[in-house]
PASEPA-632020 format. One record per residue: x, y, z of N, C-alpha, C in turn; residue in three letters. Coordinates in steps of 0.05 Angstrom, whole numbers, padded with zeros to 5 digits, always signed. Layout:
# PASEPA-632020
XYZXYZXYZALA
...
//
This chain:
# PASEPA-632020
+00018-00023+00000+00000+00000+00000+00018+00023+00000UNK
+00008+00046-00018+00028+00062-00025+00017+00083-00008UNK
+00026+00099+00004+00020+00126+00024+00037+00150+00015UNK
+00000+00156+00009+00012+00191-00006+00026+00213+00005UNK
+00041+00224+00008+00046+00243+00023+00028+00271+00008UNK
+00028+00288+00041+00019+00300+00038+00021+00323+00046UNK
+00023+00349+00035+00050+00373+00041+00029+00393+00061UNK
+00046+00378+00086+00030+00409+00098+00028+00438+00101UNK
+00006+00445+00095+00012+00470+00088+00003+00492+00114UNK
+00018+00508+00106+00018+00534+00132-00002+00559+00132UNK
-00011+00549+00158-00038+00575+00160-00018+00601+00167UNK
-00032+00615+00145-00029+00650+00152-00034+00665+00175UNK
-00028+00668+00194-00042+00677+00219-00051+00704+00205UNK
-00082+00713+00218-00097+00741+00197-00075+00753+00215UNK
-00078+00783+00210-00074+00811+00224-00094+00817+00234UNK
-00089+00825+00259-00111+00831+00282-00097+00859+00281UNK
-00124+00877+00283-00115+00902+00284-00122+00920+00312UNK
-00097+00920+00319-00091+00926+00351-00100+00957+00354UNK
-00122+00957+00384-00130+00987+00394-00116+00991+00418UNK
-00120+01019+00427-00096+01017+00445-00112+01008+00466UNK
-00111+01001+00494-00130+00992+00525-00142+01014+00534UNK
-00140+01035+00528-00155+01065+00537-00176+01069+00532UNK
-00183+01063+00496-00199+01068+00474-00223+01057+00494UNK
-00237+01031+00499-00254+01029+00510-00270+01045+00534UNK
-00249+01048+00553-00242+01070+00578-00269+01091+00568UNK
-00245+01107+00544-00247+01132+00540-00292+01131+00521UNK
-00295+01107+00511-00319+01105+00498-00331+01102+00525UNK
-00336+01088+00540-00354+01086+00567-00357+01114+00572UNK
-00339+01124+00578-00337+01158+00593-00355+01177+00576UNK
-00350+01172+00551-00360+01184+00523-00394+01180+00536UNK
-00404+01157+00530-00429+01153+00524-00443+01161+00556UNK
-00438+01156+00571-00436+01171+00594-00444+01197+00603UNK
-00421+01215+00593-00425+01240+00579-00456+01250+00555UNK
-00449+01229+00553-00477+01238+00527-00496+01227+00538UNK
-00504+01209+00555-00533+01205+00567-00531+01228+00590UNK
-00515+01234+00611-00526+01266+00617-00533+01289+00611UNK
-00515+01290+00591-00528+01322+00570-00558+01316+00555UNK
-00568+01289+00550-00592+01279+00538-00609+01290+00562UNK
-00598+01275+00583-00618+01282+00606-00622+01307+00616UNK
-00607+01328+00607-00609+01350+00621-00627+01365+00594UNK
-00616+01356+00572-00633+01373+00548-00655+01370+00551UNK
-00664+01339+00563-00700+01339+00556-00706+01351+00581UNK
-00697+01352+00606-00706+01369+00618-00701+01401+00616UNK
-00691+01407+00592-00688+01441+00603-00729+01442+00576UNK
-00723+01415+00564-00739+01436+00546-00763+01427+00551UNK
-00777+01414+00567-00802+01409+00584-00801+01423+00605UNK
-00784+01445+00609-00783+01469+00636-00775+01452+00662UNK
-00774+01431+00657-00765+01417+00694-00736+01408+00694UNK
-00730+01412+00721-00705+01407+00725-00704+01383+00737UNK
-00692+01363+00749-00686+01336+00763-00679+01366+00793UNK
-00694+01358+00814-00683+01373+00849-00680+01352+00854UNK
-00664+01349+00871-00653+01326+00892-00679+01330+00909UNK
-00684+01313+00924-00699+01310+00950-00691+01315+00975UNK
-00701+01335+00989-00694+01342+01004-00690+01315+01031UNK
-00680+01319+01048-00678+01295+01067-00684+01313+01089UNK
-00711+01297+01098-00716+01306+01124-00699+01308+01145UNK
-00692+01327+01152-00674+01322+01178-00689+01311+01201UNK
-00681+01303+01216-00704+01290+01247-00709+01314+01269UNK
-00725+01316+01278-00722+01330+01298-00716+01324+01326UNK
-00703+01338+01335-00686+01332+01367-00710+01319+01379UNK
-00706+01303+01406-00714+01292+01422-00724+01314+01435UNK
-00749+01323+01438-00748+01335+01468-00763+01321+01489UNK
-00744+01333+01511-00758+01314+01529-00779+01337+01551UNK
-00803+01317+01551-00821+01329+01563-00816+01341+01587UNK
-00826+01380+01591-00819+01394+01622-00847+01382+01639UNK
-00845+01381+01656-00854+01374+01677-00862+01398+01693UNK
-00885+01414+01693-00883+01441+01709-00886+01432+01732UNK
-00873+01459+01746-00868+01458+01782-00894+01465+01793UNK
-00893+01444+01812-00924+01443+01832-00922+01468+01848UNK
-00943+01480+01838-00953+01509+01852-00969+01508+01869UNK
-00962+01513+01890-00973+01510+01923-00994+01529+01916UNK
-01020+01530+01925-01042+01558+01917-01048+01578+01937UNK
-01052+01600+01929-01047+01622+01949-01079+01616+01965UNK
-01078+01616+01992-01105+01626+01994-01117+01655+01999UNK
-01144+01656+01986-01158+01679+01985-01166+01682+02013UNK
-01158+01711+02020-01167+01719+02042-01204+01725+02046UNK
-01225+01714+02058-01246+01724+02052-01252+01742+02084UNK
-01264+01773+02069-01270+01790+02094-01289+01771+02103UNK
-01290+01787+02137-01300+01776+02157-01313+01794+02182UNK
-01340+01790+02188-01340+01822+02204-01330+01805+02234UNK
-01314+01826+02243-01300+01819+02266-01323+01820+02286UNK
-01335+01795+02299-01364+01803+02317-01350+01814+02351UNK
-01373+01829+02357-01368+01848+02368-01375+01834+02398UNK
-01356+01840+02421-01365+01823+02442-01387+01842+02460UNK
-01396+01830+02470-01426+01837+02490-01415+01858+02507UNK
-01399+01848+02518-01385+01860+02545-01376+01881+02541UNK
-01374+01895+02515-01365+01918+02500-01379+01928+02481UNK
-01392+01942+02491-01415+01963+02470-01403+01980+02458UNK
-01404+01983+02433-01394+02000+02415-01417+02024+02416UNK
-01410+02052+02415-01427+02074+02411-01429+02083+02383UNK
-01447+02096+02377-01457+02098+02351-01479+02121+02356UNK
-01483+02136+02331-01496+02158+02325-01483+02177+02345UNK
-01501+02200+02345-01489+02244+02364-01488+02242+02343UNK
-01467+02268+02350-01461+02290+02334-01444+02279+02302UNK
-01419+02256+02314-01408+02251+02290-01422+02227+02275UNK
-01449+02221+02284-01457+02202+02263-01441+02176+02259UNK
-01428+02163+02287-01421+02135+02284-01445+02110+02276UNK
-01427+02099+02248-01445+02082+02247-01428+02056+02254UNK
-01449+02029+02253-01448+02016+02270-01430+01984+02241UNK
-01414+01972+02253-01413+01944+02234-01445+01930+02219UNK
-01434+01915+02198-01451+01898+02182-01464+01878+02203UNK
-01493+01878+02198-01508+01862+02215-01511+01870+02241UNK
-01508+01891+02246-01503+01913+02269-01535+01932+02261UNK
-01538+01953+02285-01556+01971+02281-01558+01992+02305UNK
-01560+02019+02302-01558+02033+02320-01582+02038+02340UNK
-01582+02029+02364-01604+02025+02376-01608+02058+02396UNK
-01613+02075+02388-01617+02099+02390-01623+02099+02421UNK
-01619+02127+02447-01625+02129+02475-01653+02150+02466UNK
-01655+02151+02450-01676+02166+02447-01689+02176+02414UNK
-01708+02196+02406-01715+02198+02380-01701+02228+02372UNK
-01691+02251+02394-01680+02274+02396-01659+02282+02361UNK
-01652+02302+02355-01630+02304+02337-01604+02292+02349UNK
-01585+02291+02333-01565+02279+02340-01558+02259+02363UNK
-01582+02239+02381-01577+02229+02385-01563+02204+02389UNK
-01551+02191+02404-01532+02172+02405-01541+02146+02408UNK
-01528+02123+02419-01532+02092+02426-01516+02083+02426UNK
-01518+02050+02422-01501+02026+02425-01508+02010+02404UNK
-01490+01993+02390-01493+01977+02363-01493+01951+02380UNK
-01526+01943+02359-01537+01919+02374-01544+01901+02354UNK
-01538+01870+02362-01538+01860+02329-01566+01862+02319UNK
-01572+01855+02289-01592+01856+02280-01583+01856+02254UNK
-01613+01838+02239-01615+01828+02204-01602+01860+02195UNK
-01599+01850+02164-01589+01867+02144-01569+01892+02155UNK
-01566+01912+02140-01548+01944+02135-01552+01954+02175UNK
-01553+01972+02176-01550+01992+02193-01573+02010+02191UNK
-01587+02005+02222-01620+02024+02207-01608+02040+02238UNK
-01616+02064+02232-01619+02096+02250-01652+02111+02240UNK
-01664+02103+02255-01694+02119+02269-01676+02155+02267UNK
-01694+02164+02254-01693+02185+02248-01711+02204+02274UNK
-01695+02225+02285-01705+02229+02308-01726+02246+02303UNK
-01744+02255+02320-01762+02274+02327-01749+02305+02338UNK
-01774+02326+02322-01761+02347+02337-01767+02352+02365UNK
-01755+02363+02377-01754+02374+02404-01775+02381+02420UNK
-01787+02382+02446-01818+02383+02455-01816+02407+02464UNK
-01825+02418+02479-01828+02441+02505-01823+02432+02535UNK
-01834+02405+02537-01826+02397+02554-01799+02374+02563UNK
-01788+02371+02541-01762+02364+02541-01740+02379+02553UNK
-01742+02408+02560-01732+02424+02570-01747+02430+02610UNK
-01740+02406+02626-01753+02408+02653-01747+02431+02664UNK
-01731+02444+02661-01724+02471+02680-01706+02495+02659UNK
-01708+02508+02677-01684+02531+02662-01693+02550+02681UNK
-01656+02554+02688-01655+02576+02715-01628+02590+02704UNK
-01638+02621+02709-01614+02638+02702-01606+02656+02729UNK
-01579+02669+02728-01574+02683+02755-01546+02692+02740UNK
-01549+02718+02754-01524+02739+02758-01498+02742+02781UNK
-01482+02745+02774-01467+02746+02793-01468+02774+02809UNK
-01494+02788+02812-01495+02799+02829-01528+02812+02824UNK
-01537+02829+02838-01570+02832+02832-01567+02860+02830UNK
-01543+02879+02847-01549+02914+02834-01517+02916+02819UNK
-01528+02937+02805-01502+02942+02779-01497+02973+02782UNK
-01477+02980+02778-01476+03002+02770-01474+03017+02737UNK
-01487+03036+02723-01483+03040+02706-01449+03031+02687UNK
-01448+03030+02675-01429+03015+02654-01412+02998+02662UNK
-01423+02985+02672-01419+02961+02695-01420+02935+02671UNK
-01399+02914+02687-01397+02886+02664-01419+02865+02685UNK
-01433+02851+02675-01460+02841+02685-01450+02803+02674UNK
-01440+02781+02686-01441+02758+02683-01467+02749+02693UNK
-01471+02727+02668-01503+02716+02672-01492+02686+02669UNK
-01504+02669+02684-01496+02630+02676-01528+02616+02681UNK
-01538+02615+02658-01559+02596+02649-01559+02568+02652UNK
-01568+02556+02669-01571+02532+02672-01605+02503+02659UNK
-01593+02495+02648-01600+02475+02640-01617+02449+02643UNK
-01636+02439+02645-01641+02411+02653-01654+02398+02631UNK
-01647+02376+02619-01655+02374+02588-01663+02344+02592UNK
-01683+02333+02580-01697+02299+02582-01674+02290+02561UNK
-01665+02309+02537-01658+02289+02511-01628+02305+02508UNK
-01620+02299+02486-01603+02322+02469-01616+02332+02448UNK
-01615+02366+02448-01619+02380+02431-01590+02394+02422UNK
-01589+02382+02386-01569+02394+02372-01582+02414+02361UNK
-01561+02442+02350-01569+02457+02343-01591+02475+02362UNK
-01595+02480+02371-01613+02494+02395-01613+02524+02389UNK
-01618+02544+02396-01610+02572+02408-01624+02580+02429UNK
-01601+02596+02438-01610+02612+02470-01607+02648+02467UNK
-01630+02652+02464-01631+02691+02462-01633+02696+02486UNK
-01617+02725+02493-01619+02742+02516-01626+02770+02507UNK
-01657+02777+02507-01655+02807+02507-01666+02821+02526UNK
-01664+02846+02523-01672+02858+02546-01653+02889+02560UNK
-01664+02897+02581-01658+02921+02590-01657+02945+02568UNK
-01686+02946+02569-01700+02964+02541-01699+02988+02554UNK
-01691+03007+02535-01692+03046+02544-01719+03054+02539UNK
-01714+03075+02551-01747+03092+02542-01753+03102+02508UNK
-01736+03095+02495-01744+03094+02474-01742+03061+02444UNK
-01744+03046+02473-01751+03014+02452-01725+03005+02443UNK
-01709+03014+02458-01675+03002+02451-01670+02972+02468UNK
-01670+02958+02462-01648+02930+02478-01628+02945+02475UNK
-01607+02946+02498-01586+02940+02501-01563+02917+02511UNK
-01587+02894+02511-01575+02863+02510-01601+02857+02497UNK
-01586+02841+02479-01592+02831+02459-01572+02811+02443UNK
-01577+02784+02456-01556+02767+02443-01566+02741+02432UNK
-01548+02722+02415-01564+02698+02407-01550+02679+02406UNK
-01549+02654+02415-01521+02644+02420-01537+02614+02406UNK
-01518+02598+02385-01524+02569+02380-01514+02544+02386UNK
-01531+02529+02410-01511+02512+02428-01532+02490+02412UNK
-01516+02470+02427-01512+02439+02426-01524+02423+02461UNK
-01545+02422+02467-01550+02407+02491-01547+02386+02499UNK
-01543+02378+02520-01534+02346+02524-01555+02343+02539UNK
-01566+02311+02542-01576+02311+02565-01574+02317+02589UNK
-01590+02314+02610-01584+02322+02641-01579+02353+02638UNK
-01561+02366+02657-01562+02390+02667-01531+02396+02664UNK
-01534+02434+02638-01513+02439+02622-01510+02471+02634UNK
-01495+02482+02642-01483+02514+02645-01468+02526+02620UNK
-01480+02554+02619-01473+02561+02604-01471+02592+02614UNK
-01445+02605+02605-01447+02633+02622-01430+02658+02604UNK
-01451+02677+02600-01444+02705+02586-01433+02728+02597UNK
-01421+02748+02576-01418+02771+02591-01436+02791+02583UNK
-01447+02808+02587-01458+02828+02582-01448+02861+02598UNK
-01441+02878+02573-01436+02908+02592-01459+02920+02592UNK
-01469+02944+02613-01486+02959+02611-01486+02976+02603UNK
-01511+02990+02607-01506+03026+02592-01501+03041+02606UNK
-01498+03068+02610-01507+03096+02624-01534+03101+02638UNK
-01541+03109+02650-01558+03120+02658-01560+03150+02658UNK
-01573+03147+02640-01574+03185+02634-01592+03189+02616UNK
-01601+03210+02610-01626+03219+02594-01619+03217+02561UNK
-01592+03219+02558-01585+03209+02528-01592+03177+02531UNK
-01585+03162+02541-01576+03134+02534-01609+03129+02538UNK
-01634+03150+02558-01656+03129+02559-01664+03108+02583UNK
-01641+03108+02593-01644+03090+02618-01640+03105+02648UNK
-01666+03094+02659-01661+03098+02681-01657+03086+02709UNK
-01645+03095+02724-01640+03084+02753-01661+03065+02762UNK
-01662+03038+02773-01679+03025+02784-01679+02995+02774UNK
-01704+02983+02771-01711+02965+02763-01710+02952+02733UNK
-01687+02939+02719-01684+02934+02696-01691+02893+02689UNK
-01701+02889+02669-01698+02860+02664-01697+02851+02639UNK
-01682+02820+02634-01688+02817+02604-01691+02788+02613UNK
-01694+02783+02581-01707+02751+02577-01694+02728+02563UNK
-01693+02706+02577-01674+02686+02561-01692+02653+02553UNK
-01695+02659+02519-01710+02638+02520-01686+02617+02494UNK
-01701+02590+02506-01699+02566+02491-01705+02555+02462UNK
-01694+02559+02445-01713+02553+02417-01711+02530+02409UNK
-01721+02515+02383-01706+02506+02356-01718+02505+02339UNK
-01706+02514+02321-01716+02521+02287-01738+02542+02288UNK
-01732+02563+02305-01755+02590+02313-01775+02576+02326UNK
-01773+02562+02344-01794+02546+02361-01787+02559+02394UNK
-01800+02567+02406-01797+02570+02425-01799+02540+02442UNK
-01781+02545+02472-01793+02508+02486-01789+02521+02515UNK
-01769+02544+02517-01779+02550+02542-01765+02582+02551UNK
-01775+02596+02568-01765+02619+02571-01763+02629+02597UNK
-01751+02644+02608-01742+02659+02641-01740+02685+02635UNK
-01757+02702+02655-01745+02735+02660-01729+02735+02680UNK
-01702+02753+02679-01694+02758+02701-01689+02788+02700UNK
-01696+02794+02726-01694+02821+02738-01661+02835+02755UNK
-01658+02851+02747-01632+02868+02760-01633+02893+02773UNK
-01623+02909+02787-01624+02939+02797-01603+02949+02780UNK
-01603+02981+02780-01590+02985+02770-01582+03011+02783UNK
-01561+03028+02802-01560+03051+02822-01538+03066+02817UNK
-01531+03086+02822-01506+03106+02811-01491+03092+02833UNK
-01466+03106+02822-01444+03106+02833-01436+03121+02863UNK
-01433+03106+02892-01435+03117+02910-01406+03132+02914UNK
//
């Protein structure tokens, strides 16, 4: 058996045509490049931009205050201070004391300006409005001189005495009298007192006149009059009588 030979023949290796190792690199980066400018073109020209999202920040922990226990003030509530028995408060006269709440002025009488004692009783503060003055509220009235003969221009002290059931405020006491022969007082006074109950003195001066045919008066027997009023009311009145003799 005959065996052919057979000439082997030699492969050509191709040419491979060599890039440099960058080239790829540099195409990634490329295309890269060109999908963000894509992305930014279609957004400039639909007006929107890509914003990042904001990231909530957290908010701190706080930890709950606890307010401070407030002790509470207490309210003072008024209180009428009650008044002990054993100690009578005065109320109403002249300055018009009035009496505490639930209190009432229990008047010594119905007189003006009368007084009392605060005694309890419902509601405000009641004062009875007094009555005026009687005639006989006034038991006596006695007048006297400190002497009974005078001599012409002579100083004449007179002390009026008093005896009264009530108090009369506001009052007056006139003294006229020792009239000349031609209808002159030469006392003539008006005085506005304040009476207390019981028995009150009260004492004036009066000067005299001349005795002489100018002045009208003559030597002897002179008197005037002292009465009691209120509110032009007469309640009670006294004459008293004097001498009157020259100078020895």
């Amino acid at each position: 058996m005959v065996k052919k030979k057979t000439k082997a023949t030699k492969e050509i290796p191709k040419k491979e045509t060599a890039f440099p190792s960058f080239v790829p690199i540099a195409l990634s980066f490329i295309v890269i490049a060109l999908a963000i400018v894509a992305l930014y073109v279609s957004g400039a020209l639909d007006g929107t931009h890509a914003t990042p999202t904001p990231v909530p920040t957290p908010a701190p922990t706080q930890i709950p205050t606890v307010p401070p226990t407030q002790t509470p003030i207490p309210t003072a509530v008024p209180t009428t201070t009650p008044i002990p028995t054993s100690t009578p408060i005065f109320c109403g006269g002249i300055a018009g004391l009035p009496c505490p709440t639930d209190f009432y002025c229990q008047l010594d009488g119905d007189y003006p300006d009368a007084g009392g004692i605060c005694v309890p009783g419902p509601g405000a503060e009641q004062t009875p409005t007094p009555l005026s003055p009687k005639p006989e509220d006034i038991r006596s009235l006695d007048v006297t001189t400190d002497k009974e003969i005078y001599n012409p221009m002579g100083l004449m002290q007179v002390t009026i005495r008093i005896d009264s059931a009530r108090r009369i405020s506001g009052a007056n006491i006139s003294m006229v009298g020792i009239r000349s022969s031609r209808g002159y007082d030469y006392m003539n006074k008006n005085e506005r007192i304040s009476i207390p109950p019981g028995i009150s003195e009260y004492t004036f001066t009066q000067g005299l006149p001349s005795c002489s045919a100018c002045s009208g008066v003559a030597y002897g027997e002179h008197q005037f009059n002292v009465t009691i009023s209120y509110e032009g009311v007469p309640l009670k009145s006294v004459i008293k009588k004097i001498q009157m003799q020259p100078l020895e």
